[in-house]
N, C-alpha and C positions, 0 to 999 in steps of 0.2 A: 723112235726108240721107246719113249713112255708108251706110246699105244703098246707096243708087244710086249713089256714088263706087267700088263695087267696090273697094275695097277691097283689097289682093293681100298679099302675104309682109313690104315693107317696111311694114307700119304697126308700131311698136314699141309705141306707145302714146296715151292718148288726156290729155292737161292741159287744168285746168279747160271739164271737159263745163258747168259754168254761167255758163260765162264768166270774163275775172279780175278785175271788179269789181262782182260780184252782192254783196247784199249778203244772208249766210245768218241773221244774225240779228242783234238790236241792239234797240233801244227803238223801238216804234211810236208812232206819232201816229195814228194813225187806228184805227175796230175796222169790221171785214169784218160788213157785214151779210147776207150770204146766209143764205138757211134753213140750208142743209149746215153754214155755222157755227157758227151759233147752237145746230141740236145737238150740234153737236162739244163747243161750248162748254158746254151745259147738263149731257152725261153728263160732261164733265172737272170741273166744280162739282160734281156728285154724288157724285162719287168723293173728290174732293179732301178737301171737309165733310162730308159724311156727314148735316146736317142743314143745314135754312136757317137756323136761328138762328144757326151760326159760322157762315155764308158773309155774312149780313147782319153779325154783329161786323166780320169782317175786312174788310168792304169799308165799314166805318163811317158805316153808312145809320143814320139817325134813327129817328123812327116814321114807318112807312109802314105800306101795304097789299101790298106784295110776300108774293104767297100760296104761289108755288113757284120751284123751280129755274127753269123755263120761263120763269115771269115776269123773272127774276131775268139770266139769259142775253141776254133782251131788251136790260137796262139801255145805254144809251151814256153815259160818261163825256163831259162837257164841258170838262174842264181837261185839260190836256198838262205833265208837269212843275210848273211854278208859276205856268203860263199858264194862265188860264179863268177858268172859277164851279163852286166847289166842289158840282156840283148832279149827278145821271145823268138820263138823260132813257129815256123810255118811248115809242117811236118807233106804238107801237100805240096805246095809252090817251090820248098825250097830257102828261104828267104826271110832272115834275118831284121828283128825291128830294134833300135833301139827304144830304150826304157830307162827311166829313173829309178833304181831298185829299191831306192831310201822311200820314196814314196808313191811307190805303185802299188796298188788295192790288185792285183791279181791274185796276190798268195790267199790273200783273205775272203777275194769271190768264190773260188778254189775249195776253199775248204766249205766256206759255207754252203756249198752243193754237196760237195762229201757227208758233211754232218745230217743235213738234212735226208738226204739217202740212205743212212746210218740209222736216224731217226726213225724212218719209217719203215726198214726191214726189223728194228727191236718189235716196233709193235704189231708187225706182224706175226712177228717170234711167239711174242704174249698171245697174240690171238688163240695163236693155233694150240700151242700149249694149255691155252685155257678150253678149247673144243673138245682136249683129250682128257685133261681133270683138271677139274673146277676146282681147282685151291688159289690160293694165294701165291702172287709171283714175288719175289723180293729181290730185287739186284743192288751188291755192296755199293755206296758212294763213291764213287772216283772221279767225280769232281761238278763242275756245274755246266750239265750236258745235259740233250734234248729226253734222255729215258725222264729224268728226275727235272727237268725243268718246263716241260706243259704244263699248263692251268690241270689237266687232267688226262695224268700220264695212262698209259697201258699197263703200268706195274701197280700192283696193291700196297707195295712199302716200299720203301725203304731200307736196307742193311748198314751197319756201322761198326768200323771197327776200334772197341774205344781201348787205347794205349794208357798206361804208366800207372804209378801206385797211389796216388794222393784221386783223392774225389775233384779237386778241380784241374789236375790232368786228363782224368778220364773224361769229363764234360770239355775241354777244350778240343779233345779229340773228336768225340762225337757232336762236336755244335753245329759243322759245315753240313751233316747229313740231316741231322734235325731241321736246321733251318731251311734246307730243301723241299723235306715234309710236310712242313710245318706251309707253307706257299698254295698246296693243293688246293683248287675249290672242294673237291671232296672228300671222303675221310681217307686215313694213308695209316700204315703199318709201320710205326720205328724200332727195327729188331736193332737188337746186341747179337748180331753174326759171331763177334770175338770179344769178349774182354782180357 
C-alpha cells in the first residue's frame, strides 16, 4: 500500500504500522494448531527442557504414554485460567491426559511461541516498510513486549500516550513507554502520539 501511494519528500514517518489497538502480546486463550506451529513449538520444548521428563514435570501430566517432544507439542490444553477440566487433549490419538492446571507451564510455553512469532513478523513488518521509505517506524506502548523490549528493536521509537491535566499525571502516563526507550542499546524516538 505505501509503495503505490508514492510516497514523496513530505512523509516524516510511519506510527503504529500495526495498528493502534493490535494486541502484541497478552495471555491467550486459544493454541494455533498448524503444523508450522506445532514445530515451532516442538523445537522451542526441545530447547527449553532438554529432555521430556522436565517438560512432562513442568506441564504436571500424570502417567501417560507421551513418548516425545512431537507427541508432546501436539497436546491441547482444555482449561483457560480457572475455566475448564484440568485434562490436554491429543487432537491425533484421541486421548485425554490429565494435568495440574494450578501449576502447569503449558499456557505460558504456549504463548511464549506465540509472542515470539509475533515478535518476528513485527520486524519483518518494519523491514519491509522501511525498504519502501526510509522514515522512522514508531509504534504506541501497549505494554512490555518483544517490538519495545530487544536490546535493539526494529522500531525507531517509541509512541506515548500521555493522560491528565497536572505535569506529573502526564509523566506518570508516559513513564512505562519511556522506560522502554530508554533500555535500547541504540538511539530510540520518544514521541507524544497523544497528549
Amino acid at each position: 500500500t505505501i509503495r503505490r501511494a508514492k510516497t514523496g519528500p513530505g512523509l516524516r514517518g510511519v506510527v503504529n504500522p500495526m495498528g493502534e489497538y493490535v494486541s502484541l502480546a497478552g495471555r491467550s486463550a486459544f493454541v494455533p494448531n498448524g503444523a508450522y506451529f506445532q514445530l515451532e513449538f516442538r523445537q522451542y520444548l526441545e530447547g527449553r527442557y532438554r529432555n521430556l521428563e522436565t517438560a512432562l514435570r513442568a506441564w504436571a501430566i500424570g502417567i501417560n504414554d507421551v513418548a516425545s517432544f512431537e507427541d508432546l507439542a501436539r497436546l491441547v490444553p482444555l482449561w483457560s485460567g480457572v475455566r475448564g477440566i484440568p485434562q490436554l487433549w491429543d487432537p491425533k490419538t484421541d486421548r485425554l491426559y490429565r494435568a495440574n492446571q494450578r501449576t502447569s507451564a503449558v499456557w505460558a510455553d504456549i504463548q511464549a511461541v506465540i509472542n515470539a512469532a509475533a515478535g518476528r513478523r513485527f520486524d519483518r513488518l518494519c523491514g519491509a516498510l522501511r525498504q519502501v521509505a526510509d522514515v522512522p517506524i514508531i509504534q504506541e506502548w501497549l505494554g512490555w513486549v518483544a517490538p519495545y523490549e530487544a536490546a535493539r528493536p526494529a522500531l525507531n521509537g517509541v509512541g506515548m500516550r500521555a493522560m491528565g491535566t497536572t505535569y506529573s499525571e502526564l509523566a506518570q502516563t508516559a513513564a512505562r513507554a519511556a522506560s522502554s526507550a530508554m533500555r535500547w542499546t541504540g538511539p530510540s524516538w520518544l514521541v507524544a502520539t497523544d497528549i
